[in-house]
C-alpha positions as CSV (number, residue, x, y, z in Angstrom):
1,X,87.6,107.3,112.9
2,X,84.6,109.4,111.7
3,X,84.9,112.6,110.0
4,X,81.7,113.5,112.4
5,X,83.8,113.0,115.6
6,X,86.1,114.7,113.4
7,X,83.9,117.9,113.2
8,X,82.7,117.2,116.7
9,X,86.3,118.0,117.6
10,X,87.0,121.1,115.8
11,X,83.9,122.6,117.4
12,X,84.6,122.0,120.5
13,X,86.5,125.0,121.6
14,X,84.9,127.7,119.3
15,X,82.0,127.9,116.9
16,X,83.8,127.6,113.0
17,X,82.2,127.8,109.7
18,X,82.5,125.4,106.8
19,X,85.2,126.7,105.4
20,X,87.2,127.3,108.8
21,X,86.6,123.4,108.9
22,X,87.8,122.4,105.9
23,X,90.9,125.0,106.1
24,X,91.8,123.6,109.6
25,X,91.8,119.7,108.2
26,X,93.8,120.9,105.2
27,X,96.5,122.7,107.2
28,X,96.4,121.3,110.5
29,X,95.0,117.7,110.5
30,X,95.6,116.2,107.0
31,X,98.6,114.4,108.0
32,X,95.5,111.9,109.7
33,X,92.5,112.7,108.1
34,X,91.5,114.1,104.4
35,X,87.7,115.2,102.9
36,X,86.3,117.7,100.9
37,X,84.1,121.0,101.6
38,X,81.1,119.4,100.0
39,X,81.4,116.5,102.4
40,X,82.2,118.5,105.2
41,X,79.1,120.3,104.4
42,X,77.0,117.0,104.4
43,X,78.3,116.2,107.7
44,X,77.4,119.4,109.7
45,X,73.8,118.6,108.3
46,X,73.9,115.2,109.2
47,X,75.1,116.2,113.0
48,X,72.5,119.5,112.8
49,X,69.8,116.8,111.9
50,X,71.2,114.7,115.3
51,X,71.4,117.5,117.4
52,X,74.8,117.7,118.1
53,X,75.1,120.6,116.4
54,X,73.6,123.9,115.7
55,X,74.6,126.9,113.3
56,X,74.1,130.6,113.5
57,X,73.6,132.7,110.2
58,X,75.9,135.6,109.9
59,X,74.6,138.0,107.1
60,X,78.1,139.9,105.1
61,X,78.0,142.9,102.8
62,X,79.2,142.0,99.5
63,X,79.6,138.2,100.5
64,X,77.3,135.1,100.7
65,X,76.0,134.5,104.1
66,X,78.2,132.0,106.1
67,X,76.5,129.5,108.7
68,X,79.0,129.5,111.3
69,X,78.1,125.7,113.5
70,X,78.3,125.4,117.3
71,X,78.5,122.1,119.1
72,X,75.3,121.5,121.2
73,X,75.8,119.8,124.5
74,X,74.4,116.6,122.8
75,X,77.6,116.4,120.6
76,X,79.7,117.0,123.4
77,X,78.4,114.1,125.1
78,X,78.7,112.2,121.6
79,X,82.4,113.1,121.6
80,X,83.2,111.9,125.1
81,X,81.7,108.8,124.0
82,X,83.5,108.0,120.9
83,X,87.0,109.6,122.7
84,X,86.6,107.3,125.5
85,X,86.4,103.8,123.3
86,X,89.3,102.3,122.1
87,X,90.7,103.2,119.0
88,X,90.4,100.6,116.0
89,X,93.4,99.2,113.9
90,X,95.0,101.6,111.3
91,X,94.5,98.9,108.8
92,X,90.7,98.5,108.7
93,X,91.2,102.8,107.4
94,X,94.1,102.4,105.7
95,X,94.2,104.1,102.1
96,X,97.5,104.6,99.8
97,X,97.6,105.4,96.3
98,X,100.5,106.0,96.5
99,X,101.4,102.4,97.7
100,X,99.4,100.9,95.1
101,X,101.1,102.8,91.9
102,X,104.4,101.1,93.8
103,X,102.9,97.5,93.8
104,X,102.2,97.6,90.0
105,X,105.4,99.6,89.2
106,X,107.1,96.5,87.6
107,X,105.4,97.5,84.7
108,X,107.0,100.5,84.1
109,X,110.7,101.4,83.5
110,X,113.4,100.9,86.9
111,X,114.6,104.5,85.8
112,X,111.0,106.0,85.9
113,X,110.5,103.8,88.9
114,X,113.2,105.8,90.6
115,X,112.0,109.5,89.1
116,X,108.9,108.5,90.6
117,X,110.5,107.8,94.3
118,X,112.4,110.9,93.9
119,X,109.5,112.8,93.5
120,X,107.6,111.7,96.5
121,X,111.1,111.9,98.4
122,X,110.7,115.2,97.9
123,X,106.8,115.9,98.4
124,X,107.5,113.9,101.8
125,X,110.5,116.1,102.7
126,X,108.4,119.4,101.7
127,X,105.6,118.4,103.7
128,X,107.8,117.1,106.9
129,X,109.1,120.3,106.6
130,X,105.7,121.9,107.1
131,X,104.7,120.0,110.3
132,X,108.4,120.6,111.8
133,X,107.4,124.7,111.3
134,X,104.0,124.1,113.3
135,X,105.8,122.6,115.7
136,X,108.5,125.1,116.4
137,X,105.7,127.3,116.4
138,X,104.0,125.6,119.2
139,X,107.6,125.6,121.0
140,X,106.5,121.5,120.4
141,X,110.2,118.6,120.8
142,X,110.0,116.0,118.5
143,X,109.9,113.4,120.1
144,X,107.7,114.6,123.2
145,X,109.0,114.3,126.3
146,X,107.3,111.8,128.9
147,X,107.2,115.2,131.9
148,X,104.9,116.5,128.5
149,X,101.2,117.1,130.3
150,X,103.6,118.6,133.5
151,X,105.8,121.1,131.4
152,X,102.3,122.1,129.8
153,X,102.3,120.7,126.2
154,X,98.7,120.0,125.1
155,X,97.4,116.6,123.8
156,X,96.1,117.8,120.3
157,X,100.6,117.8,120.1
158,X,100.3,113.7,120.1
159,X,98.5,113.9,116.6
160,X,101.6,116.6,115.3
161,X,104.3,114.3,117.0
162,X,102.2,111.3,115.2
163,X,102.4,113.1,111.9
164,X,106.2,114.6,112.0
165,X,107.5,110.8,113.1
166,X,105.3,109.2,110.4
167,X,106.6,111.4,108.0
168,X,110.1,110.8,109.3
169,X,109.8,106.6,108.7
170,X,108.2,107.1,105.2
171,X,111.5,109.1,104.1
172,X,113.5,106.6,105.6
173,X,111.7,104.1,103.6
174,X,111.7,106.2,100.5
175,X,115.6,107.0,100.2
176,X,115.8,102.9,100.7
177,X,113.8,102.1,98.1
178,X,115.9,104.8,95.7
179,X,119.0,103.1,96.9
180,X,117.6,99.6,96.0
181,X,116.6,100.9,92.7
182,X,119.8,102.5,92.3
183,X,121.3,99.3,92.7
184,X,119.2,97.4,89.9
185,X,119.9,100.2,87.4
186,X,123.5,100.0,87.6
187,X,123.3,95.9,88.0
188,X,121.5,95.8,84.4
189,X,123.3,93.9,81.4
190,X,124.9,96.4,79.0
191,X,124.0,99.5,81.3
192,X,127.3,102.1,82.4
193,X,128.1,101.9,85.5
């Protein structure tokens, strides 16, 4: 995955400026991809420079002028492209800090170990949360139905179902691994059960 098929993407119904870009990945598509506005900015110059995009300049009172982008037929056929090959294996992308504080976390404390869980049990359950109101809001089951495309539920809902069933696994995991460490705090020599 690219962030400029990303972009590609996001333009593709309606012309949005950089910061409607980067507001849209933070609140909508996070749950799959992260970035920042500087390298968001980078990108729409790099497709502007390709031709798959152009911008328009809109001047504001009071304001910095904001360069709202357009895709540009060329970056529509750029898009088909890369939608229609096959998708590549999670693990060549895959990222977690998170993941690899846990893989050191011997070296700290079991009862920090466990704070630490409980946090992200919580974060997780915060942000779940979050996804399950866009979802409502979209009128959107978890899990979608197979009748989905006939009842008129779109496809950008597979990324949202995705995200929601994702999240559900890692809190699964996460109240496992509290339990586990539950169970070695109250197994330790000399420790009150």
């Amino acid at each position: 995955m690219s962030l400029p098929h990303i972009l590609l993407g996001m333009l593709r119904k309606q012309p949005k400026s950089g910061y409607d870009l980067n507001k849209e990945l933070k609140f909508v598509v996070h749950y799959f991809w992260e970035t920042d506005l500087s390298r968001i900015y980078r990108t729409l110059n790099d497709l502007q420079n390709k031709g798959w995009v152009e911008f328009q300049t809109i001047v504001q009172d009071g304001s910095p002028n904001k360069k709202v982008y357009s895709i540009k037929e060329e970056g529509r056929q750029e898009l088909r492209r890369w939608l229609a090959e096959p998708g590549k294996s999670s693990q060549e992308t895959t990222r977690n800090p998170f993941l690899a504080q846990l893989h050191f976390s011997d070296a700290i404390p079991p009862d920090v170990q466990q704070r630490v869980m409980v946090e992200r049990l919580k974060t997780l359950q915060e942000e779940v949360s979050e996804l399950e109101r866009r979802a409502r809001s979209l009128n959107m089951p978890v899990p979608l139905p197979e009748n989905a495309l006939q009842v008129g539920l779109i496809r950008e809902m597979f990324s949202l179902e995705y995200g929601i069933r994702r999240y559900y696994f890692e809190i699964e995991w996460a109240e496992n691994i509290i339990r586990i460490l539950q169970q070695g705090l109250e197994a330790e020599p000399g420790r009150p059960n």
